[in-house]
N, C-alpha and C positions, 0 to 999 in steps of 0.2 A: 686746390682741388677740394669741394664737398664730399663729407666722407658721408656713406652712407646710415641711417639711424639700426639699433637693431632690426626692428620691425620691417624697414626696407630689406634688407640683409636676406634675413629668411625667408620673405615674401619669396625676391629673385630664385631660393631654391626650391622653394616649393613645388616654382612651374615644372610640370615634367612633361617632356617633348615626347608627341604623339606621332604617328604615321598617319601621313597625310597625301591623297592624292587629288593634289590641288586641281587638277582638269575636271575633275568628276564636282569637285565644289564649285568650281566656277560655271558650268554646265547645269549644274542644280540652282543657285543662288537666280541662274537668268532666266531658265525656267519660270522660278520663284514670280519672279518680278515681271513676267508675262511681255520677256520680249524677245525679237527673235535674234539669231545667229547673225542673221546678214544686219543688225543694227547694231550689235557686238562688233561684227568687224569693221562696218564702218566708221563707229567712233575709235578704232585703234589707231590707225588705219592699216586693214590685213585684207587679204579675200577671205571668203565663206569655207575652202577647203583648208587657207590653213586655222582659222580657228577650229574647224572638228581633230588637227592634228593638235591644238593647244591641248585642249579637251580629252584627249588621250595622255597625256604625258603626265605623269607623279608629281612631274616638280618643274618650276620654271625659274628663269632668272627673276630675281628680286627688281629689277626695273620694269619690267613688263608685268608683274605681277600688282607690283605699287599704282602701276597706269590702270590696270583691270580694278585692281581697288576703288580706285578714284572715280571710273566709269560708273560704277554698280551702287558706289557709296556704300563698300561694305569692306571691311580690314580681314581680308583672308591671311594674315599675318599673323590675327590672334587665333587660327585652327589651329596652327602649329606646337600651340602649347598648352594644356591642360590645367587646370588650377586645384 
């Protein structure tokens, strides 16, 4: 097992975890990116009512979340922690 260097060490604690209401980010980033709901759900694959229930919710499963990532091309994983 690689041990970590100090410099790595401290980095890790420096992050300090933030409150995050990932629906509101993911709702904003598509905004962002000027596209709509019903093209978000279509590449999940969901219907349009339940993506505005994503869009409400604080927090999602980390697999569903890592998919939306990958749709948007954006790591909503690093909101989560502040530097």
């Amino acid at each position: 097992m690689r041990r970590m260097s100090n410099n790595s060490f401290y980095a890790f604690f420096m992050l300090v975890p933030v409150q995050v209401h990932i629906g509101k980010l993911i709702r904003a980033k598509l905004y962002e990116q000027g596209r709509s709901v019903t093209w978000l759900a279509r590449q999940i694959p969901c219907t349009r009512n339940n993506m505005y229930k994503i869009f409400r919710k604080p927090n999602l499963d980390t697999i569903l979340l890592q998919h939306i990532s990958q749709i948007l091309d954006y790591n909503f994983f690093d909101d989560y922690f502040k530097k």
